[in-house]
ZAMARGU-4260 file (C-alpha; in steps of 0.2 Angstrom, whole numbers, plus 5000, padded with zeros to 4 digits):
<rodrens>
0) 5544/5333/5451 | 5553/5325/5436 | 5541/5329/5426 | 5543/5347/5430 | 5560/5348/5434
5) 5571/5339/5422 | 5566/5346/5406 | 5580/5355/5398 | 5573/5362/5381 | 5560/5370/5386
10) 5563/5386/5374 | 5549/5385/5361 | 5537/5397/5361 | 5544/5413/5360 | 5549/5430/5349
15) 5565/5431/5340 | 5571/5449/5343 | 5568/5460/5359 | 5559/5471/5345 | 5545/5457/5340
20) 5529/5453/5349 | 5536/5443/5361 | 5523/5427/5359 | 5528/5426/5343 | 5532/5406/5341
25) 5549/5400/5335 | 5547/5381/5328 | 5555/5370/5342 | 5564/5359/5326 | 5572/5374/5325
30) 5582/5373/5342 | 5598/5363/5349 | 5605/5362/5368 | 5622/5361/5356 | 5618/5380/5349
35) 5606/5388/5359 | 5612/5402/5372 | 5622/5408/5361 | 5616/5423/5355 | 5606/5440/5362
40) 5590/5431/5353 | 5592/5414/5362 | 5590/5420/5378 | 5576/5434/5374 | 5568/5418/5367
45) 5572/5409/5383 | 5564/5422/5393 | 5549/5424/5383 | 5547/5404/5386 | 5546/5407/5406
50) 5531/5417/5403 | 5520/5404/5394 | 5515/5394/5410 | 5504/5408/5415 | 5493/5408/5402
55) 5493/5389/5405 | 5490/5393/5425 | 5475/5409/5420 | 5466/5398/5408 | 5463/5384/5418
60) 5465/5388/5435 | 5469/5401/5445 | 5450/5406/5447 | 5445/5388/5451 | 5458/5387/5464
65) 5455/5408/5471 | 5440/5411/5469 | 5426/5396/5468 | 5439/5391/5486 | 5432/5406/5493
70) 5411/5415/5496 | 5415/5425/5479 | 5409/5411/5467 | 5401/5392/5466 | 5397/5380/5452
75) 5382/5377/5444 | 5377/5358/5449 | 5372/5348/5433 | 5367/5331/5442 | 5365/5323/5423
80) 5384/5326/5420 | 5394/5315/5430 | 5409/5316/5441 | 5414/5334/5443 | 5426/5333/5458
85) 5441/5341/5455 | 5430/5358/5455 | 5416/5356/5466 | 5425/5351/5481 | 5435/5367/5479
90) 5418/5376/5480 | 5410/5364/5496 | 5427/5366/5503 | 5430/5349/5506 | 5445/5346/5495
95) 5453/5327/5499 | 5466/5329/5507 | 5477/5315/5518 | 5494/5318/5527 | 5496/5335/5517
100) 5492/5325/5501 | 5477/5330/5489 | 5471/5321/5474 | 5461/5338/5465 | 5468/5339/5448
105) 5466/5357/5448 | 5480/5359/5462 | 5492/5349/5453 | 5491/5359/5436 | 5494/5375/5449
110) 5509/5365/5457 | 5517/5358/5440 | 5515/5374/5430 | 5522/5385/5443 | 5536/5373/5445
115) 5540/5374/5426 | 5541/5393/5425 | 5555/5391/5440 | 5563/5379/5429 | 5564/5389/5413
120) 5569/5404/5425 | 5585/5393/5434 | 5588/5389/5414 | 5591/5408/5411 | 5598/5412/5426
125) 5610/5401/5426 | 5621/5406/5412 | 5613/5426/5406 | 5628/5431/5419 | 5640/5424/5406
130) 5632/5428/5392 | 5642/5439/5378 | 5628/5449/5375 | 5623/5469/5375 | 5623/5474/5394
135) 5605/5482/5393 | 5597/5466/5386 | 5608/5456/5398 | 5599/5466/5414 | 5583/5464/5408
140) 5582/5446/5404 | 5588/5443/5419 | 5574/5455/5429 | 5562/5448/5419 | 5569/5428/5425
145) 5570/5436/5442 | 5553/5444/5443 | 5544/5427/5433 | 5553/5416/5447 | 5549/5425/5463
150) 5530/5426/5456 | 5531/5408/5454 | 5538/5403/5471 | 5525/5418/5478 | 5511/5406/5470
155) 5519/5391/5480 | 5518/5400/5495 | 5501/5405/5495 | 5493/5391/5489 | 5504/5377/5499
160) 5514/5386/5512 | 5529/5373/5506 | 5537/5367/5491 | 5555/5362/5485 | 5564/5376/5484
165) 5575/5374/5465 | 5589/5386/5462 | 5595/5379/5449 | 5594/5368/5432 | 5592/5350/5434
170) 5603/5340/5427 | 5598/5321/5432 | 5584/5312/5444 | 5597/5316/5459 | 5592/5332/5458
175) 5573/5333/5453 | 5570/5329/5469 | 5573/5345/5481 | 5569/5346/5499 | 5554/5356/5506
180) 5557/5373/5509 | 5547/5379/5523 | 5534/5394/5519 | 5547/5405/5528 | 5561/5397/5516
185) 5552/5401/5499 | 5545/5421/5506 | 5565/5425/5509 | 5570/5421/5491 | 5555/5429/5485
190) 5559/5443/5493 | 5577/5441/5486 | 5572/5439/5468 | 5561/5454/5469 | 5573/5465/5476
195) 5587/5461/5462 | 5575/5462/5450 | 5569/5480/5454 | 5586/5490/5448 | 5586/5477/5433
200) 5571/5480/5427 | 5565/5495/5415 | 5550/5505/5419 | 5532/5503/5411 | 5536/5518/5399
205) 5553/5510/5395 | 5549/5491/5392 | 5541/5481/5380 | 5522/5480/5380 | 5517/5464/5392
210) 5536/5461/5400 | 5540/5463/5418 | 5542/5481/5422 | 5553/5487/5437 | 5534/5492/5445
215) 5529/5473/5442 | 5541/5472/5454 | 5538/5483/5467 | 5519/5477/5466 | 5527/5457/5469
220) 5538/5461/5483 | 5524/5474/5490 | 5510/5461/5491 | 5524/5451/5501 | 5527/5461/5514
225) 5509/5464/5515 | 5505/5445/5520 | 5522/5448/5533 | 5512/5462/5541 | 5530/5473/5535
230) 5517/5487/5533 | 5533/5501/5531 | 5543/5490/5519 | 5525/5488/5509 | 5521/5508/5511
235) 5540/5512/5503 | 5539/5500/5489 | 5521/5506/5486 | 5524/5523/5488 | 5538/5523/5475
240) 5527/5516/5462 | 5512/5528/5464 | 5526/5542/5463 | 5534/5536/5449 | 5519/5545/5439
245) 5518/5526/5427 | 5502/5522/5433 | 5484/5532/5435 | 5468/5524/5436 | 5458/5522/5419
250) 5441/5534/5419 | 5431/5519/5417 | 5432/5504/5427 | 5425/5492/5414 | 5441/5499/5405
255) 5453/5492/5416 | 5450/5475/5408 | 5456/5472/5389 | 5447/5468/5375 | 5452/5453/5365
260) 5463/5464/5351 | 5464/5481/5360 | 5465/5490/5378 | 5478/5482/5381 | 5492/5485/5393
265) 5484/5501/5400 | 5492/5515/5413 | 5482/5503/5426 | 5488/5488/5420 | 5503/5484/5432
270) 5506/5467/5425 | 5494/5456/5416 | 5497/5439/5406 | 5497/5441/5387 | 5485/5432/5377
275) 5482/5433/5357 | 5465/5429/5347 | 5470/5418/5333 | 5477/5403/5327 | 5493/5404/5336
280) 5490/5392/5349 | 5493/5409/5360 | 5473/5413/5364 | 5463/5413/5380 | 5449/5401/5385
285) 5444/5407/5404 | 5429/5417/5400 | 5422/5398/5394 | 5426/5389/5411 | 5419/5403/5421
290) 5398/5404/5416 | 5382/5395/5421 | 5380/5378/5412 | 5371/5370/5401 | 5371/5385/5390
295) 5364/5387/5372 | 5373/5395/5356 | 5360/5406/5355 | 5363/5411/5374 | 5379/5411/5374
300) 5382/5422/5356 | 5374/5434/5367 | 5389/5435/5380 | 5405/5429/5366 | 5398/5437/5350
305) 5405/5424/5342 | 5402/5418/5322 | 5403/5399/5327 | 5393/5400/5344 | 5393/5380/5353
310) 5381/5373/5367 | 5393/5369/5382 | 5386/5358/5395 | 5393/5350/5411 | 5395/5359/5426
315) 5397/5379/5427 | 5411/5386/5437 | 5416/5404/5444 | 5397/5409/5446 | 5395/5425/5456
320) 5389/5421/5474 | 5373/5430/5481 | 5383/5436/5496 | 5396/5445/5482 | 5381/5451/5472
325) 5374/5460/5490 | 5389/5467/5494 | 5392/5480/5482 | 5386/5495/5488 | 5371/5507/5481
330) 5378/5517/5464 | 5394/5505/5462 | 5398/5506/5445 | 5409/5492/5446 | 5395/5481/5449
335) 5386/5481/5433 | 5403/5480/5424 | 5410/5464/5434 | 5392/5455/5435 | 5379/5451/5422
340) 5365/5439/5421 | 5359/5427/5408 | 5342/5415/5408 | 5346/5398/5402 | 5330/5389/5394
345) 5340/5372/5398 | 5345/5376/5416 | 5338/5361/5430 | 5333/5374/5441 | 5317/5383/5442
350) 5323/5401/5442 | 5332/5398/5425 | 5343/5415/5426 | 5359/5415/5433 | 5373/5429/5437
355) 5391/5425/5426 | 5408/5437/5427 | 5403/5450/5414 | 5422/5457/5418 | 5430/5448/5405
360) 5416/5446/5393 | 5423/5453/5378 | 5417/5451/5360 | 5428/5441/5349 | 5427/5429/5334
365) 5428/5413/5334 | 5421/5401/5350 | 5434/5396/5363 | 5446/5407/5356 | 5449/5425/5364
370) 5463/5436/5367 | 5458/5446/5383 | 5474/5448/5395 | 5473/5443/5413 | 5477/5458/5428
375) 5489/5451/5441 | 5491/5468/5447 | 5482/5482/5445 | 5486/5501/5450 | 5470/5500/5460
380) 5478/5487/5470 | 5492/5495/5473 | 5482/5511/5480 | 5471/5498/5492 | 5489/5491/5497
385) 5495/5507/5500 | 5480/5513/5510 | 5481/5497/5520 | 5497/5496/5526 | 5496/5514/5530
390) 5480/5510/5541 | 5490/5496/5550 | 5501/5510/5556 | 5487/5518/5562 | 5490/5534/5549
395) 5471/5537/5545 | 5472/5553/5538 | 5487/5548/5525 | 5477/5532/5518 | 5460/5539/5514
400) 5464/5547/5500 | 5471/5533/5492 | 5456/5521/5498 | 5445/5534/5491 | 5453/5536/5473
405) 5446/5520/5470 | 5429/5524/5479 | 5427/5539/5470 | 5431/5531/5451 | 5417/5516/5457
410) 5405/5532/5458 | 5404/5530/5476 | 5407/5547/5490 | 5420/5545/5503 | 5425/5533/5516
415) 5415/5535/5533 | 5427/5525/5541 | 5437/5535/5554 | 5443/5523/5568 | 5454/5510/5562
420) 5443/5496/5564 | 5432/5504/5553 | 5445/5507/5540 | 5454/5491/5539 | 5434/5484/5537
425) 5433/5499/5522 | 5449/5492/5513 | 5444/5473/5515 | 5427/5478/5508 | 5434/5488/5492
430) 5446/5474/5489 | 5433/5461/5486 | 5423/5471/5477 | 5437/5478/5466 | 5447/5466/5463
435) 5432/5450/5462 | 5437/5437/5450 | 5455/5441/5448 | 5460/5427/5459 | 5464/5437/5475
440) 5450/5434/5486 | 5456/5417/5494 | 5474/5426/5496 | 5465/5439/5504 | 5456/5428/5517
445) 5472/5419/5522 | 5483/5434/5523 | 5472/5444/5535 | 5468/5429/5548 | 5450/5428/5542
450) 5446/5414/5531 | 5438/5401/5543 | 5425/5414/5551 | 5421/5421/5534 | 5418/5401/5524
455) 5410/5396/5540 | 5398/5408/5541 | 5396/5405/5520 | 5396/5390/5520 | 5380/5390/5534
460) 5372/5401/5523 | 5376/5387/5509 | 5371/5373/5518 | 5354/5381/5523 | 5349/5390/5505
465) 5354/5377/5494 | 5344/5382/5480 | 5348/5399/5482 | 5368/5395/5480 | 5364/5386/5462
470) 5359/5370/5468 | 5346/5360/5457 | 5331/5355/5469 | 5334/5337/5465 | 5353/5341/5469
475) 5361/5339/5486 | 5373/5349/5496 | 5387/5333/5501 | 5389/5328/5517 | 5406/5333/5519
480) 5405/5351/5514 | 5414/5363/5523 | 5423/5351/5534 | 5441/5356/5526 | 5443/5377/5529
485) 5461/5375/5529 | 5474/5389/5523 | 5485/5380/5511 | 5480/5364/5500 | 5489/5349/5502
490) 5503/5343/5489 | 5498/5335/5475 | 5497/5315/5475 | 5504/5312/5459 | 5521/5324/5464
495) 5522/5315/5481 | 5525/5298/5469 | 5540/5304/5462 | 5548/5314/5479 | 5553/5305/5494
500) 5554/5322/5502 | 5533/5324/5502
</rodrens>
């Protein structure tokens, strides 16, 4: 945790004027703890500095972690490479874990990065209350701290069930070292964050392209009281954004997801981590972490197009199951859009072609350097939310229309579904094939009680049709997989060394 916790200038990425792109870097030379929070910039720039983690978190992780830990995607087993632990085990579910401890690196970037957005937002929160600055930008730094932190902590939740539960700055070792808070613990703050940021909080048409909006808000605080089962809390909040006329549903599904320069930020977009193409340091890198490996330039200039196309080996992650590919229905536009395929003269296996996530597969210029955003929420999510927690309360009739808004833009005709069995089936189905690859589909399982029936039953499949699931015929499926289909993953090893509280 001191890694994470005691860092007190943290401030140096950001824009200098509520009016300027706010990834806009200010050199950190330029910054003292002796003059900064001074000024309205200072904390605008403090604020922009609490968003930088996530782009950190959606590069690296969060797909790793969400989706490859659920039957949406696998890796693409190069038995030449070497170790690849950190991501396979989170595919063959059989991440090592001992007393609630694990050793996957991937869950302690998730853990520290989180952990360093709630510090930067304690930072702000701490002193915007005092702050001699213009009241509007006071209320909406402070939303935007709010919102940033209770996203944070809502990562925590999902992904541990646990976690120290830090209110405030740290000033010394004493106080690196929080208690637990219990999953319980860490929802009701959430939920407290979320609420005060709301009224704080400008709406979509009224804040600044990429910043926390007041319907970021009600999305967050939404989705919690979706996993509590408060389905009439979730139904308001949800309600309020669909009436709220900020949001609609792009024409295209394809054009829900940004280019790397443009579509950006759309009337679906609910809120969706900024990147920028470019020399900057600000640009994305998850479309190359998430295709079938080892992959030619000339292969993959056909997915980037790219001027400086590289060969990329090792082991490919986030590659679209077989059991996601079959479930997408007959006509489903949104298949096409979220799946290609691509042969691989290289590849180990003897059926050389392989599916990758075509969602994000936007043209840009220069190899490993893109600027597509990531969705956290989408309005389409909060239409299947809506149409959920209506079903829950048994009100059929009211949540069909919703379910089928998104049914009807995928090309598909109306729900059959009329008991509520067959409904809540229906909303389970069009979330995973809505929202695939936008790291919800482990969230999902957890939430709704179903994760060890669905991984047992995939992992079965797996364990039976290895070749079929990306394995090489000279590969192996390990011994252990599937033997740790657990909700939450253990802490991380290298945290529990410096808390005695783990």
């Amino acid at each position: 945790m001191k890694k994470i916790l005691i860092i007190l200038i943290v401030f140096s990425l950001g824009a200098i004027s509520c009016k300027e792109d706010f990834l806009t870097i200010t050199p950190e030379t330029e910054l003292t703890s002796v003059t900064f929070f001074k000024t309205e910039s200072d904390f605008i720039q403090a604020v922009n500095s609490t968003y930088v983690p996530l782009r950190t978190l959606n590069n690296i992780n969060s797909h790793l972690l969400s989706e490859q830990h659920s039957d949406n995607a696998r890796y693409v087993r190069n038995v030449l490479f070497g170790a690849t632990e950190n991501q396979s085990n989170l595919a063959d579910f059989n991440v090592p874990t001992d007393n609630g401890i694990t050793t996957n690196g991937n869950v302690l970037t998730a853990y520290r990065q989180n952990y360093l957005i709630i510090a930067r937002a304690n930072q702000v929160l701490a002193l915007i209350d005092a702050a001699t600055i213009p009241d509007a930008t006071k209320k909406n730094v402070k939303g935007q701290a709010l919102f940033l932190r209770a996203l944070a902590y809502l990562e925590i939740a999902r992904y541990f069930n646990r976690g120290p539960l830090q209110l405030t700055p740290v000033s010394g070792r004493s106080g690196a070292a929080a208690a637990l808070g219990t999953g319980d613990q860490l929802y009701a703050q959430i939920i407290k964050d979320a609420t005060e940021a709301i009224p704080l909080l400008p709406n979509k048409t009224a804040q600044e392209a990429g910043r926390a909006t007041s319907g970021a808000a009600q999305a967050l605080l939404a989705n919690v009281y979706m996993i509590q089962k408060k389905w009439s809390d979730a139904e308001t909040l949800l309600r309020a954004i669909v009436t709220s006329n900020e949001y609609s549903l792009m024409p295209n599904y394809a054009d829900a997801f940004s280019n790397s320069t443009s579509n950006k930020n759309t009337r679906e977009s609910v809120f969706e981590v900024q990147f920028l193409e470019g020399a900057q340091g600000l640009n994305g890198t998850f479309l190359y972490s998430m295709l079938p490996f080892p992959i030619a330039a000339n292969e993959l200039v056909t997915i980037t197009g790219t001027t400086n196309p590289q060969p990329l080996s090792g082991e490919g992650n986030n590659i679209p199951t077989p059991d996601l590919i079959e479930s997408y229905e007959t006509g489903d536009r949104r298949r096409e859009a979220t799946i290609g395929t691509i042969t691989l003269g290289g590849a180990l296996h003897v059926n050389k072609t392989f599916p990758f996530i075509r969602k994000y597969a936007r043209p840009h210029a220069l190899h490993n350097n893109h600027g597509m955003n990531w969705p956290i929420y989408r309005y389409s999510e909060v239409l299947l939310f809506l149409a959920e927690a209506l079903i829950e309360q048994n009100k059929l009739a009211d949540a069909a229309p919703f379910l089928n808004q998104v049914r009807t833009r995928a090309g598909l005709a109306n729900t059959t579904a009329a008991t509520q069995v067959a409904m809540r089936d229906a909303v389970y189905q069009e979330r995973r094939v809505e929202l695939a690859f936008e790291s919800k589909r482990l969230h999902d399982l957890v939430r709704t009680g179903r994760l060890a029936t669905v991984i047992r039953a995939y992992g079965d499949r797996v364990k039976a049709d290895k070749f079929k699931y990306y394995f090489p015929e000279s590969g192996f499926v390990p011994s252990d997989a599937f033997t740790n289909i657990t909700p939450y993953y253990g802490l991380p090893a290298a945290e529990s060394d410096l808390s005695p509280n783990f």
